[in-house]
Backbone as CSV, one residue per row, in Angstrom:
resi,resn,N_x,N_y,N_z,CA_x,CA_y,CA_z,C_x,C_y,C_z
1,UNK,97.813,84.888,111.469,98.478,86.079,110.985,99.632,86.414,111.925
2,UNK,100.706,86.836,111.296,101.539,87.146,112.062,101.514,88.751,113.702
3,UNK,101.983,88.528,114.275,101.424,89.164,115.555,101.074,90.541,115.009
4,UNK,101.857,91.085,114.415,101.868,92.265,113.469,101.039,93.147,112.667
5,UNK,100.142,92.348,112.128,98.839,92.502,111.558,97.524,92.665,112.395
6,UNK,97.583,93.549,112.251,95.876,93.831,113.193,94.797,93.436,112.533
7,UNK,94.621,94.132,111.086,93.590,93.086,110.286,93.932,93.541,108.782
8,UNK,93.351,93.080,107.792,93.117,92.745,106.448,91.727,93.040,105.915
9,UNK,91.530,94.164,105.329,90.368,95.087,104.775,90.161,95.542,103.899
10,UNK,88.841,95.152,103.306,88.684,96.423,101.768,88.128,97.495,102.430
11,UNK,89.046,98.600,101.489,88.940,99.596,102.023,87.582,100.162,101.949
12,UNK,87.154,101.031,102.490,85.720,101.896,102.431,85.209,102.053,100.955
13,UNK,85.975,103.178,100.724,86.073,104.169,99.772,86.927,104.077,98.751
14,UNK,87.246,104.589,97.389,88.561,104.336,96.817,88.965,105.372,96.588
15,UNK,90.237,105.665,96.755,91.206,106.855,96.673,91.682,106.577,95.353
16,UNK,91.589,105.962,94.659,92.188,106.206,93.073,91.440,106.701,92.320
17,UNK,91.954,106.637,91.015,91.368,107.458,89.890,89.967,106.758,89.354
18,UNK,90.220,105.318,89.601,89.379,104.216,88.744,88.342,103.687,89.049
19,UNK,88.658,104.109,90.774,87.788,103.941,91.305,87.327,102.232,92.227
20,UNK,88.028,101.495,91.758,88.622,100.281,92.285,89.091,100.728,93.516
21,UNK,88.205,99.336,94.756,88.714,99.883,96.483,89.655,98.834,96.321
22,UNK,90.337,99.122,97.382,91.771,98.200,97.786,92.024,97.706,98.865
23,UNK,92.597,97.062,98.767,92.854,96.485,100.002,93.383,96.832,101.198
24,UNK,93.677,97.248,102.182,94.162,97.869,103.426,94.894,96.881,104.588
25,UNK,95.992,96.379,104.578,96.445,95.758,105.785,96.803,96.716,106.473
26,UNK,96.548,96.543,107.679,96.813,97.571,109.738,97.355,96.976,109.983
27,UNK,97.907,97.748,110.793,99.234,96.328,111.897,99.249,97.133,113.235
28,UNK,99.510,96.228,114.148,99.009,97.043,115.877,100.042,97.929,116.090
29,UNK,101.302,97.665,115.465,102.573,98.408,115.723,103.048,98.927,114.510
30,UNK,103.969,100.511,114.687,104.949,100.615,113.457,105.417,99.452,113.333
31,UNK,105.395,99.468,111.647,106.631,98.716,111.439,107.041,99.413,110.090
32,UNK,108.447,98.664,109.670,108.779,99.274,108.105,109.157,98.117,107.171
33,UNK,108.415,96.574,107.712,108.114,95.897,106.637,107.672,94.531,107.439
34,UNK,107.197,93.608,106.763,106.272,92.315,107.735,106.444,90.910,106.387
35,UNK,106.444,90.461,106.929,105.852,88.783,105.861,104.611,88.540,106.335
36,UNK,104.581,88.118,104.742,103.180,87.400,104.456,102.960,85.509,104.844
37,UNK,102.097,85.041,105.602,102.011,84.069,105.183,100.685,83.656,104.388
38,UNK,100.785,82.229,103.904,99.802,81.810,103.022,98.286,82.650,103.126
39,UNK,97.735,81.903,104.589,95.943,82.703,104.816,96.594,84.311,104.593
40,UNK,97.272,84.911,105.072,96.997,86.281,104.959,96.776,86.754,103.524
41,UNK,97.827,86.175,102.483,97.763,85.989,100.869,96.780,85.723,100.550
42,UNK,96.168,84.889,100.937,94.624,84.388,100.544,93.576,85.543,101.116
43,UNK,93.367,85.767,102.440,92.704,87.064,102.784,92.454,88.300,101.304
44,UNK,93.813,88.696,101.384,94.371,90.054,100.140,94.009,89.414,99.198
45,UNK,93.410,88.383,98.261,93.078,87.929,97.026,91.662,88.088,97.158
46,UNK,91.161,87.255,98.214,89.561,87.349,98.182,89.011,88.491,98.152
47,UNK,90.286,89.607,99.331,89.201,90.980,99.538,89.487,91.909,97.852
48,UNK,90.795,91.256,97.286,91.206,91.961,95.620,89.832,91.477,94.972
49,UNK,89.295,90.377,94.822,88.310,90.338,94.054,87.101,90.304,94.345
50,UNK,87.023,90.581,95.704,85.673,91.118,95.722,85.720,92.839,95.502
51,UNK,86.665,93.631,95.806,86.861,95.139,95.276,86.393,94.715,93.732
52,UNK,87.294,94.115,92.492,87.338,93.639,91.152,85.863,93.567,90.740
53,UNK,84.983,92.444,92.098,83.953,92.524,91.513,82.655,93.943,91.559
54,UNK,83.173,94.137,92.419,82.130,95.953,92.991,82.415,96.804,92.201
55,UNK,83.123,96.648,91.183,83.661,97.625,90.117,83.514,97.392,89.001
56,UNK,83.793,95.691,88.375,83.915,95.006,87.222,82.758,94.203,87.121
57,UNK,81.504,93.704,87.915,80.708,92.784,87.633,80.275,91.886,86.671
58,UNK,80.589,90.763,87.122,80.397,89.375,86.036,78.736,89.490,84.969
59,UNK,78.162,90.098,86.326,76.819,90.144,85.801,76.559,91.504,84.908
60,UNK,77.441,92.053,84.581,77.111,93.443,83.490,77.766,92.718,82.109
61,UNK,78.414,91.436,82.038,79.285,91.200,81.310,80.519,91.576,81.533
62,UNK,81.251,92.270,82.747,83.052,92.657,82.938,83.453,91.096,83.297
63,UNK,84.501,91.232,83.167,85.641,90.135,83.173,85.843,89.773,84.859
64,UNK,85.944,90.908,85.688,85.743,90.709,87.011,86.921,89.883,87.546
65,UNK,86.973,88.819,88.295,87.351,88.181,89.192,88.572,87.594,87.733
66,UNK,87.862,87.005,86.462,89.016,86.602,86.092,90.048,87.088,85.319
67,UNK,90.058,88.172,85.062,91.055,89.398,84.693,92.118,89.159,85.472
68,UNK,91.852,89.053,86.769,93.092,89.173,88.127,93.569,87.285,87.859
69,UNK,92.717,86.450,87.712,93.019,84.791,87.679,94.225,85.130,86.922
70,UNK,93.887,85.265,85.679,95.036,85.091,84.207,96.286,85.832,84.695
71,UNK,96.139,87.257,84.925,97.111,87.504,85.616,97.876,86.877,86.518
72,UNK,97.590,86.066,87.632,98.305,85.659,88.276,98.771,84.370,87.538
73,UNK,97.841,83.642,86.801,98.227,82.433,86.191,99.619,82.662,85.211
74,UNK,99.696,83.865,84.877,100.738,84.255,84.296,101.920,83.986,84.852
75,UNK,101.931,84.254,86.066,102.737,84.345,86.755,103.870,82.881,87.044
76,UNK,102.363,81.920,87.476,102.237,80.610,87.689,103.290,80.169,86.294
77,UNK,103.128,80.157,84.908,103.069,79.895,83.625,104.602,80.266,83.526
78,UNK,105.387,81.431,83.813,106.531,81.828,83.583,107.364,80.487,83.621
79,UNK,108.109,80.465,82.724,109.368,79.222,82.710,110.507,79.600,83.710
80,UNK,110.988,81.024,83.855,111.927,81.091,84.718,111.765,82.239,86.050
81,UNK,112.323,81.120,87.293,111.807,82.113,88.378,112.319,83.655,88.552
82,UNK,112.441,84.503,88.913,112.671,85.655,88.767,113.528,86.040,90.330
């Protein structure tokens, strides 16, 4: 991780409406913006769907983890880069 980042966390609690926790990156210092590299991206996905799943569970029948897949596969799928 870049020096910047202190750590990468689901959050406690959720402060939204939906009730879905989120993710929380810290960083040891102000800053007013940072890059991502790859593991840290990967970190923020795993801790996105494990929030996805504490909310959405595969095992109640919710869509869960792959709601967020398609979405991103979407992304993947676009013909032109943006």
């Amino acid at each position: 991780m870049p020096k910047n980042i202190k750590e990468i966390v689901l959050n406690e609690t959720s402060y939204r409406n939906d009730g879905l926790r989120t993710v929380v990156v810290r960083f040891n210092q102000p800053c007013t913006w940072t890059t991502f590299g790859i593991n840290d991206l990967r970190e923020i996905l795993r801790l996105w769907i494990v929030g996805e799943e504490m909310k959405y569970p595969q095992s109640k029948g919710f869509q869960g983890r792959w709601m967020l897949f398609r979405e991103i596969k979407k992304v993947f799928d676009e013909t032109e880069v943006k």
